[in-house]
C-alpha positions as CSV (number, residue, x, y, z in Angstrom):
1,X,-20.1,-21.3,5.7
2,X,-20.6,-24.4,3.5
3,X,-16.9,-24.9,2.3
4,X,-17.1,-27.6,-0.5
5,X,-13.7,-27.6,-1.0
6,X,-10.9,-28.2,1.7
7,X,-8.3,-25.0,1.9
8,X,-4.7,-25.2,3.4
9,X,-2.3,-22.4,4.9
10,X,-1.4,-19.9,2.1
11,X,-3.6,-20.6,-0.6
12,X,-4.3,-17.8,-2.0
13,X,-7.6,-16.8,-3.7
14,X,-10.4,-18.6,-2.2
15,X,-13.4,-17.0,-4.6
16,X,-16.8,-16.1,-3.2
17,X,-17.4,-18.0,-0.1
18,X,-20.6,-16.4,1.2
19,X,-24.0,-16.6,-1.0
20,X,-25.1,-12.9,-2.3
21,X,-21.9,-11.8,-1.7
22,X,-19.7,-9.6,-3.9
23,X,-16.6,-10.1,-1.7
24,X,-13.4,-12.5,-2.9
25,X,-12.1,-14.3,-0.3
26,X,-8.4,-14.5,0.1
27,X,-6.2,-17.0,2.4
28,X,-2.6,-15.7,2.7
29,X,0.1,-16.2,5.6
30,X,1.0,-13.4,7.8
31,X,4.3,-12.3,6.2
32,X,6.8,-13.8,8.9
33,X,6.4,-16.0,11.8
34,X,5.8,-19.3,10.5
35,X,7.5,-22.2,8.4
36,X,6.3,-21.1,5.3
37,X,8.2,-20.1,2.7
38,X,8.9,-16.5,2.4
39,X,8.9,-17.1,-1.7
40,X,5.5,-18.8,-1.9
41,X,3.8,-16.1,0.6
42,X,5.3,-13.5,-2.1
43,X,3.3,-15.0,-4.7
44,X,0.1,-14.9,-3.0
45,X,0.5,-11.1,-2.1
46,X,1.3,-10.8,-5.8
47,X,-1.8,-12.4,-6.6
48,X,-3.9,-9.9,-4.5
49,X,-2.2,-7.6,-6.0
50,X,-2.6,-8.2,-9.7
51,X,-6.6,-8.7,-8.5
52,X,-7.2,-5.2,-7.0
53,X,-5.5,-3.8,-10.3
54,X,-8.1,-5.3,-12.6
């Protein structure tokens, strides 16, 4: 895909990863099942939230 940019576990939105693309990208942890935080995973879902509302 040509990632410039290095993305971790649970970071949220990623932007437009493919060229002549209008889909946003997001990276967000499966809700349970893994040592991240329940509190920063609710942000993230928060986040996709608040962009499908725009």
């Amino acid at each position: 895909m040509g990632l410039k940019k290095k993305y971790f576990s649970n970071c949220g939105n990623m932007g437009q990863l493919l060229r002549n693309s209008d889909t946003t990208f997001f990276n967000i942890a499966f809700p349970h099942g893994n040592a991240i935080p329940d509190a920063a995973k609710i942000e993230r879902y928060k986040e996709v939230k608040e962009f499908i509302l725009k």
